[in-house]
N, C-alpha and C positions, 0 to 999 in steps of 0.2 A: 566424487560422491554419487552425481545424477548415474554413471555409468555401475555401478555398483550395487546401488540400488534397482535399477534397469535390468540387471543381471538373476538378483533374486527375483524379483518380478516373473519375469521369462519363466523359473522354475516352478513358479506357485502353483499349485492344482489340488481345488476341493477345501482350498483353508480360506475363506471368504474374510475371517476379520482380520488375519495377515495380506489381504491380496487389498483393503480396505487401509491398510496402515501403511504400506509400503505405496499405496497410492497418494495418500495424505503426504508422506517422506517426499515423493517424487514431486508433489505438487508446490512443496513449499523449497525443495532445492534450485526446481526449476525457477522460482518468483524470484530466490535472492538471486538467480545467474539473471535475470532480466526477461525469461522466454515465454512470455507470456502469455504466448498459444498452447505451449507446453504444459506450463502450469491450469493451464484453464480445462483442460483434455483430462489431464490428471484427480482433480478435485468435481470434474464431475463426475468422472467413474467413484470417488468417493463419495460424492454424496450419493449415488443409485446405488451403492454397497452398505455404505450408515443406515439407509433407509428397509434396507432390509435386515438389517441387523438390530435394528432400531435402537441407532448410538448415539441419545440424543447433544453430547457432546461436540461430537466431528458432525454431526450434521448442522448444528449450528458453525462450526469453523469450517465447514465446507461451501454452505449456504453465505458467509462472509466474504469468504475468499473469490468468491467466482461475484458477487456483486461487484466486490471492488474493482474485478478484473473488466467488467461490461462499464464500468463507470468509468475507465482511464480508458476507454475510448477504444477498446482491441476487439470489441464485440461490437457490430449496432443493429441484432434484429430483434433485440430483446431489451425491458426495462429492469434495469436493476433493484430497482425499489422494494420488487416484494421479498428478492432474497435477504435483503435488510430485515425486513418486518419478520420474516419466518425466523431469523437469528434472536432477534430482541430477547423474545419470552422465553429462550433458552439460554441464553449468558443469563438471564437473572435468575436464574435456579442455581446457578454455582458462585463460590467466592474467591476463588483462585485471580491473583492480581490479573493475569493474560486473560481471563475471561469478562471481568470486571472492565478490561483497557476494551477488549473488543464489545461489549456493548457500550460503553462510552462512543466509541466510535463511528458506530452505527448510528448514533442517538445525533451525532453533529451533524453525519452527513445528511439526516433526513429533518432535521431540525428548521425551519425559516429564521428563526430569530437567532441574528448573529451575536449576539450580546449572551444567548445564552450557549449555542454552541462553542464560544470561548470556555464558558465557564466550567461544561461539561471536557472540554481540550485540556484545560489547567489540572481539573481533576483526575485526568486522568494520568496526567504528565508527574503531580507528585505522587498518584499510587504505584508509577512506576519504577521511580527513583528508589521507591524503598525496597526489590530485587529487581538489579541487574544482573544475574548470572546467565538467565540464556538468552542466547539469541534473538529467539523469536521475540521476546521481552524489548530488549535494543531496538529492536524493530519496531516494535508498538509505538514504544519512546519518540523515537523519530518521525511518524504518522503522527503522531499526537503535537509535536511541536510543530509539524508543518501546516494543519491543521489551525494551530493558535497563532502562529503566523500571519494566515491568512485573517485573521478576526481582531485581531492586536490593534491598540490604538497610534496613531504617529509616533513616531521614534523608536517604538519596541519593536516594529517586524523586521527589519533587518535583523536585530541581535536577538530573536528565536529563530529566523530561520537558520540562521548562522549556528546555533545551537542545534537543530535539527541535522543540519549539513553535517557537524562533527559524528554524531551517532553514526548517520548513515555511511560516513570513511569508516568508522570503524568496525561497522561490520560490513563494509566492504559490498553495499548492495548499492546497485548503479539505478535500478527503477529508482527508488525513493535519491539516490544523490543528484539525476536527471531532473527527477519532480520540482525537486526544491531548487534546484539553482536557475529553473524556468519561472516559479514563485519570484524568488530573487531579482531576474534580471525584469520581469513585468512591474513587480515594485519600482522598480528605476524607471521603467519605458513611461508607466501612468501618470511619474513626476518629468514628465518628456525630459531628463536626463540621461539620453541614448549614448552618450559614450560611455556610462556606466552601465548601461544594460546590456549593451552588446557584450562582453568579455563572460555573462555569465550562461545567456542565452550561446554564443559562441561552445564553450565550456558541455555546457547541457548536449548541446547538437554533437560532439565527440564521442561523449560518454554513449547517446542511444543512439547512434548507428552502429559504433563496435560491440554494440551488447544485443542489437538486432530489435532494438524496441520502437517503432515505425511511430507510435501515436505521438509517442514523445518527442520525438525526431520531426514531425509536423509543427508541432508545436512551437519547439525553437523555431524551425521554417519561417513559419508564418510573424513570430514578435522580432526575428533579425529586419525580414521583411518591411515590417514598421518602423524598425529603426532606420535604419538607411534610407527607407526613402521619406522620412522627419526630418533625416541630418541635411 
């Protein structure tokens, strides 16, 4: 699809809201292949196109996308915070569930209080449940359970990440299946139960070096690291 899309691309000349969508396309095939230098390249030529278009749609899913991208660590001269905030007051002009999950999202990650970013997680997880047909939806789904995951009281974070985990096999996107099985095996490492946290961090470390995602790839790094030298 990325190569496809790349193709039209190449041809574009003088149609800026096709040269603007087919950037948005590349940006988010790139996310779900994991390249997320690629995708970060791609969504800002989107938002410098939205912005002259004045879409204010894709510039809030552009403005999202590239936060989340500086936030998992692929960027660091730059704060992601504000592209959060410039999102906000545009997801709440629309009602569409994918727009509704992305300012939820937004709202947890800038949120201090974890008690309520659960709650804004939860909320978002059943407004999603109720369409799943696309994609980019399954995907939300899955950010939003790894998310509540993370915020969950004893005994539930296992069985939502593991709920998270399933989404993300099925749409087959290796960032978010890397993300969580790092969640995962850190839940074990914190309960210093390292022989069960190695096999996910293990796992994780597979997944982001064959997909080329370096941050994530550290990350396992550095929690194998602790385990082994605990054991």
């Amino acid at each position: 699809k990325i190569g496809k899309f790349q193709a039209q691309l190449d041809k574009v000349e003088g149609d800026e809201r096709l040269e603007m969508e087919l950037n948005e396309r590349l940006g988010r095939e790139s996310k779900w292949a994991g390249k997320v230098a690629e995708a970060y390249q791609y969504y800002t030529r989107t938002l410098y196109l939205a912005e002259k278009l004045k879409d204010n749609k894709t510039i809030a899913i552009a403005c999202f996308e590239i936060a989340n991208n500086i936030r998992l660590g692929n960027l660091y001269d730059r704060p992601y915070e504000p592209y959060f905030k410039r999102a906000i007051p545009i997801f709440e002009t629309f009602n569409d569930p994918l727009s509704k999950s992305h300012l939820l999202y937004s709202k947890i990650i800038l949120e201090p209080d974890n008690q309520i970013s659960l709650e804004y997680a939860n909320k978002a997880i059943e407004l999603l449940k109720s369409d799943l047909v696309r994609s980019d939806t399954l995907m939300m789904e899955s950010r939003h359970l790894n998310v509540a995951g993370l915020y969950e009281k004893e005994g539930k974070t296992i069985k939502t990440f593991e709920e998270g985990l399933a989404v993300a096999n099925e749409i087959d996107n290796n960032l978010l299946k890397a993300y969580i099985l790092n969640n995962m095996g850190f839940e074990f490492l914190l309960k210093e139960e390292y022989d069960k946290a190695i096999p996910y961090h293990l796992e994780a470390l597979d997944i982001s070096m064959l997909a080329g995602i370096k941050g994530l790839a550290s990350n396992s790094l550095n929690n194998l690291a602790v385990c082994y030298r605990k054991k």
